[in-house]
C-alpha positions as CSV (number, residue, x, y, z in Angstrom):
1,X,17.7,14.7,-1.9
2,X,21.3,13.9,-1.3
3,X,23.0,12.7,1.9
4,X,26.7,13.2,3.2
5,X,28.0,9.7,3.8
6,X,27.9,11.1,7.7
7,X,24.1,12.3,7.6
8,X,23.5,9.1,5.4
9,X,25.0,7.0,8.5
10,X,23.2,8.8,10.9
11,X,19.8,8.3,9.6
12,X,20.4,4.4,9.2
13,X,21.4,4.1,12.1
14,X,18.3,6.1,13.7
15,X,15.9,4.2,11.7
16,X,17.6,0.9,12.4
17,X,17.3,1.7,16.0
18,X,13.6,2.6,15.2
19,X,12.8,-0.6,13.9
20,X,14.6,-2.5,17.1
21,X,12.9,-0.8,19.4
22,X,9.4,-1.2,17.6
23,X,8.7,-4.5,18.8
24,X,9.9,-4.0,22.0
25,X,7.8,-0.6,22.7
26,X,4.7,-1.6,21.0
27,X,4.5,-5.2,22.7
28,X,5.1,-3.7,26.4
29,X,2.6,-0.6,25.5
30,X,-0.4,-3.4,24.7
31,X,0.7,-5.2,27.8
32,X,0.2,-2.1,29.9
33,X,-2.9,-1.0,28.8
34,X,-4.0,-4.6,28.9
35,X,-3.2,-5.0,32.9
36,X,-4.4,-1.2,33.8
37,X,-7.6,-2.2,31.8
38,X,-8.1,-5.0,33.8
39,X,-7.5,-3.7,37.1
40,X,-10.0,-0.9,36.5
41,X,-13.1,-2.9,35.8
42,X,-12.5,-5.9,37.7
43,X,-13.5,-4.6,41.1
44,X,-16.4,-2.9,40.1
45,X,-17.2,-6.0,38.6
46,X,-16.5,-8.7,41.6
47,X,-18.4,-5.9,43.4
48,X,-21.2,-5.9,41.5
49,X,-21.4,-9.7,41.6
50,X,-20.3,-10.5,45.6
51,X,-21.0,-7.4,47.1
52,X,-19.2,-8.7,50.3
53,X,-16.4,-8.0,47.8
54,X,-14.4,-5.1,48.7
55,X,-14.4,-2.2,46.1
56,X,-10.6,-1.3,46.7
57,X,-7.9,-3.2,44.1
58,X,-4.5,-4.2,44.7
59,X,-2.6,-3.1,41.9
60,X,-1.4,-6.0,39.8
61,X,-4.3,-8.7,40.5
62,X,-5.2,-8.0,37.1
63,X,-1.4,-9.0,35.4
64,X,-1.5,-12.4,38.5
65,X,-5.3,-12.9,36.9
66,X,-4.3,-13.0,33.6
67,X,-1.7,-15.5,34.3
68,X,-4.0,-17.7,36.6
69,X,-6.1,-17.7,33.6
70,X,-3.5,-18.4,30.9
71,X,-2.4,-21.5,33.0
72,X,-5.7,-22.6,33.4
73,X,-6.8,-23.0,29.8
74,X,-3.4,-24.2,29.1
75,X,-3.4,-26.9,31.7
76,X,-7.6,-27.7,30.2
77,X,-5.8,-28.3,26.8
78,X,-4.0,-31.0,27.7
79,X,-7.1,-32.9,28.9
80,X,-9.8,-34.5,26.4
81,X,-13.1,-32.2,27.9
82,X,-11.1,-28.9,27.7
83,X,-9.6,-29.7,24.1
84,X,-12.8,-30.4,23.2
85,X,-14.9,-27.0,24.3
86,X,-11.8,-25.0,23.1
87,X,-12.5,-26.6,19.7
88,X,-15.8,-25.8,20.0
89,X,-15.2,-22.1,21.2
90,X,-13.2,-22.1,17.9
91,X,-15.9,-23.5,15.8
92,X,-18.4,-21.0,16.9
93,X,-16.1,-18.0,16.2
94,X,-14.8,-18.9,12.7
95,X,-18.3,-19.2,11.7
96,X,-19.5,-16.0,12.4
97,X,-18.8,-13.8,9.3
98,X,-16.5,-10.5,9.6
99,X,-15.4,-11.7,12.6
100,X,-14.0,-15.0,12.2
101,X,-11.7,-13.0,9.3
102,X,-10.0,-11.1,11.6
103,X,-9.9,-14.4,14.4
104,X,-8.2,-16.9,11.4
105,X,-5.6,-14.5,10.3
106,X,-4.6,-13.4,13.6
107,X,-4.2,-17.6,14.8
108,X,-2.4,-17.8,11.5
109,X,-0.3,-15.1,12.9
110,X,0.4,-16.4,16.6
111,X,1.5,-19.7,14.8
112,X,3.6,-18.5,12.1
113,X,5.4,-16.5,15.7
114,X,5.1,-19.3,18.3
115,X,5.7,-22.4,16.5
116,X,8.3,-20.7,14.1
117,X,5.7,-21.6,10.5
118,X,7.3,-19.9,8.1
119,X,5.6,-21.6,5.1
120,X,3.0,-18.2,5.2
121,X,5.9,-16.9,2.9
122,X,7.9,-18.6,1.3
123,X,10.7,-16.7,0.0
124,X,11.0,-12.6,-1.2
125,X,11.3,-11.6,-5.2
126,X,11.3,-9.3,-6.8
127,X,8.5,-8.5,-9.5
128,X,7.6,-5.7,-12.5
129,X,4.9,-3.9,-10.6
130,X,2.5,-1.7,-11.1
131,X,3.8,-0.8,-14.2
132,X,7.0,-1.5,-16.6
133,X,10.4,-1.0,-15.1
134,X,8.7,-0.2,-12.1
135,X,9.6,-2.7,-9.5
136,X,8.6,-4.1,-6.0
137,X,9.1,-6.3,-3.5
138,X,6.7,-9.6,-3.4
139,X,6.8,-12.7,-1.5
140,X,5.9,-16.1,-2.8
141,X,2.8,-17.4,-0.6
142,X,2.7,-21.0,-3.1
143,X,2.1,-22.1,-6.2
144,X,-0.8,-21.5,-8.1
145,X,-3.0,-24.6,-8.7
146,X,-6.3,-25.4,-9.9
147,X,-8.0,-22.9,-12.6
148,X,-5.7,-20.1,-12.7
149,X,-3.1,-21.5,-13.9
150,X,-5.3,-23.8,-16.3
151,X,-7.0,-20.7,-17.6
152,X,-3.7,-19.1,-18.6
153,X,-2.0,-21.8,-19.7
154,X,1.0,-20.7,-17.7
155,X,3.1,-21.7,-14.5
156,X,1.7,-19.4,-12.1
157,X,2.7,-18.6,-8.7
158,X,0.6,-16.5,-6.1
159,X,2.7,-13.6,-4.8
160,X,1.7,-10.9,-2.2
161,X,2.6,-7.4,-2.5
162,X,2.6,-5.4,1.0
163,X,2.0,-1.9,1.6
164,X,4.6,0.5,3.1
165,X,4.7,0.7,6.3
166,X,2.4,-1.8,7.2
167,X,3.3,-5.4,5.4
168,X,-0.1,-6.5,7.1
169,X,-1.9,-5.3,4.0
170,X,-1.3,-5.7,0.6
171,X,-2.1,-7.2,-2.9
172,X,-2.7,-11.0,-3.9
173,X,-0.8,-11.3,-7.4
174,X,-1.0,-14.5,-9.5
175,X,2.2,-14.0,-11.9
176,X,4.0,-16.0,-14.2
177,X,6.9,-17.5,-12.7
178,X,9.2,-16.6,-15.4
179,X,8.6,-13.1,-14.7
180,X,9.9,-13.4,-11.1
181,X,13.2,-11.9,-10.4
182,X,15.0,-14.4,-7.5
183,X,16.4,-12.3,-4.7
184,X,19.1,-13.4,-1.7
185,X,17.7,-11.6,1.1
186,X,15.6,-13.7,3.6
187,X,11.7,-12.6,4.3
188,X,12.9,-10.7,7.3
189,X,15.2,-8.5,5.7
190,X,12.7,-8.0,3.2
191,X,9.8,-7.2,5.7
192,X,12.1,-4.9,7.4
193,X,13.1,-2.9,3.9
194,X,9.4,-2.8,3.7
195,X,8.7,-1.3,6.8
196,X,11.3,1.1,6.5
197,X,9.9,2.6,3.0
198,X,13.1,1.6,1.2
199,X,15.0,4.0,3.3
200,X,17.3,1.7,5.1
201,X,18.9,-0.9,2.5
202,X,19.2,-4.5,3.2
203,X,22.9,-4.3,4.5
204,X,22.2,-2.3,7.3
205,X,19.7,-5.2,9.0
206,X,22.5,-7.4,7.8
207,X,25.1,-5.6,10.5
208,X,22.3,-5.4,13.0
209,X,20.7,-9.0,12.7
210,X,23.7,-9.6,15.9
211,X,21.4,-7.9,18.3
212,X,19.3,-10.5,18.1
213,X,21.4,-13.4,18.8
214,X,21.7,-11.8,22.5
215,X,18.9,-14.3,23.7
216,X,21.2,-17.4,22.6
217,X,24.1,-15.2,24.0
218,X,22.7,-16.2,27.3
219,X,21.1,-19.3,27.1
220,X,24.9,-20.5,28.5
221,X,25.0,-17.9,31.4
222,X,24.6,-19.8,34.5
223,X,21.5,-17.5,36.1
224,X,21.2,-20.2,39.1
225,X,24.3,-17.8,40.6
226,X,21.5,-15.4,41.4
227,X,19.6,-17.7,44.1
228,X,22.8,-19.1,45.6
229,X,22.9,-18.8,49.1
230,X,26.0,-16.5,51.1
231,X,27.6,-19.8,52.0
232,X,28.6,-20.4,47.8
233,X,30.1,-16.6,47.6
234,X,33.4,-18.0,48.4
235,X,32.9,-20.6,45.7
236,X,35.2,-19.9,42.4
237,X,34.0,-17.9,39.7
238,X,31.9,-19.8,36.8
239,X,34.1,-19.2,33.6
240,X,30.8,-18.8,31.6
241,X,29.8,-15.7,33.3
């Protein structure tokens, strides 16, 4: 089906918009339920346990215990006893089968996020798959070592092929590396062409990538004007605001 350059813009702009707001939706939806999850069986619980407790809740204990809880096992890992039955929490999960699966790749996850890994991928291609002239976006995950590439007598590189719309599933490839076709587009772009079935091209995430930068936009916003007190009003005007 054919677009008018108008409808065309319209609908890259609405999934573009889609795709921003994703995150931002889905993480404060997981959030919610979290808190309201928490705040519905905690005081039947506390009840149950100190039945001095009162049965009535507060609403938001459960979002302040979260936190409380959070900064506890954060302030244990710093310390020698706490690192050490964290690592043996850790131990005990990842050997229990299915389960520790699902626990490795989400820690693989969380640190690819928090401490900015991005060695999980290392760059986007473009490959002949599943079938000649038939194409796809891969990413490289490293380079094939060991039997593989003994066996074959090639140089082979492992490759993962996601599934649209969700990139969390996909195909392990080991390919030859001459039959990779070098792309320019970053692995976010390519995640985000991914996720958008092909229907937003990479130059439209290019135009949008500036709507991220708002976070560094304001790390030089001076936010202690906020909690000045009436006496500073008179004070000139701070040229970074």
């Amino acid at each position: 089906m054919r677009y008018s350059k108008p409808l065309k813009t319209i609908r890259n702009n609405i999934v573009g918009g889609v795709l921003l707001l994703l995150p931002v939706v889905t993480t404060a939806y997981v959030f919610f339920k979290l808190f309201t999850m928490i705040d519905s069986f905690l005081p039947t619980l506390f009840h149950s346990i100190l039945p001095f407790f009162p049965e009535t809740w507060i609403p938001g204990i459960g979002l302040l215990l979260v936190l409380a809880i959070s900064y506890f096992v954060g302030l244990s890992a710093k310390n020698y006893i706490g690192r050490f039955f964290i690592d043996t929490g850790n131990a005990v999960i990842a050997s229990i089968p299915l389960l520790n699966k699902v626990y490795l790749a989400i820690q693989q996850i969380l640190d690819a996020v928090v401490t900015g890994n991005k060695q999980l991928f290392d760059r986007a291609v473009l490959i002949e798959y599943p079938k000649k002239n038939s194409f796809c976006i891969a990413f490289v995950t490293s380079e094939a070592k060991g039997e593989i590439p003994r066996r074959t007598g090639l140089d082979m590189v492992s490759v993962f092929v996601p599934t649209t719309p969700n990139p969390t599933s996909g195909f392990l490839l080991f390919i030859p590396r001459s039959d990779i076709i070098e792309l320019d587009m970053n692995v976010e772009t390519a995640v985000k062409t991914v996720v958008s079935a092909g229907m937003v091209n990479p130059e439209v995430f290019r135009k949008t990538n500036h709507m991220y930068k708002l976070p560094q936009k304001l790390k030089g916003w001076n936010w202690m004007r906020i909690f000045r007190r009436d006496k500073d009003s008179d004070a000139p005007a701070d040229p970074r605001d």
